[in-house]
C-alpha positions, -999 to +999 in steps of 0.1 A: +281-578+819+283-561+785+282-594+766+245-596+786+234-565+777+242-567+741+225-600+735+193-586+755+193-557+726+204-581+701+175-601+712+150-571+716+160-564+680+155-595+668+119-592+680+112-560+665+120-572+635+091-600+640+067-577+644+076-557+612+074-594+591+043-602+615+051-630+631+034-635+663+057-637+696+044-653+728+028-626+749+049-633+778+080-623+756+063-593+744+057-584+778+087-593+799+111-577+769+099-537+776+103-554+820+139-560+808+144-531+790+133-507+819+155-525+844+184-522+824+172-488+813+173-476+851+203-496+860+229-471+852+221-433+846+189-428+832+199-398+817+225-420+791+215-419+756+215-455+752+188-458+786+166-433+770+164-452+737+156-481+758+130-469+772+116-457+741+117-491+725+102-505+758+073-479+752+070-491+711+070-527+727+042-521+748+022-501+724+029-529+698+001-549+723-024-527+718-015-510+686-008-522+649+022-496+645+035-489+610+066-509+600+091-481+596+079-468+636+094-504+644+123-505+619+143-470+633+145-484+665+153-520+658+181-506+639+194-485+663+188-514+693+207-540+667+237-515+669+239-511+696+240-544+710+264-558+687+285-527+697+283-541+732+293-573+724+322-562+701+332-537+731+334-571+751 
C-alpha cells in the first residue's frame, strides 16, 4: 500500500515539475491527479501533515487550470511531494 502511495506522489511530482518547464499534460491527468490526491488525502486522518499537504498540492493542481502560477509556487511543493513519496517507497 505504501509502495502505491509513494509512486502516486512520485508521479504527482513528476507532474509538477512539467508545469514549471511548461510542458502541456493531458487535461484528464491534470484533473484526475488533485481526484487522487483528495482520496488519498481523506483516506487516513485528514488532520496528518502529509494529508494536508496533499490537499494543498491538489488545490495548486487545480488552480494550475485556470491560473499561470509562478514557478517557485510549483517548485516548494513538488519538492516536498518528491520527498515524500520516495520516503514512502524507501519505508516499503
Amino acid at each position: 500500500m505504501m509502495l502505491v502511495l509513494g509512486l502516486v506522489d512520485i508521479f504527482v511530482a513528476f507532474a509538477l515539475f512539467s508545469k514549471i518547464f511548461g510542458v502541456l499534460l493531458p487535461l484528464g491527468v491534470v484533473i484526475g491527479l488533485p481526484i487522487v490526491l483528495f482520496f488519498k488525502a481523506f483516506m487516513f486522518n485528514i488532520y496528518d501533515p502529509g494529508s494536508i499537504q496533499d490537499v494543498i498540492v491538489a488545490l495548486l493542481i487545480i488552480l494550475t487550470i485556470f491560473l499561470t502560477l509562478p514557478w517557485w509556487l510549483l517548485l516548494i511543493p513538488a519538492l516536498f511531494v518528491l520527498v515524500k513519496g520516495l520516503f514512502s517507497i524507501i519505508s516499503f
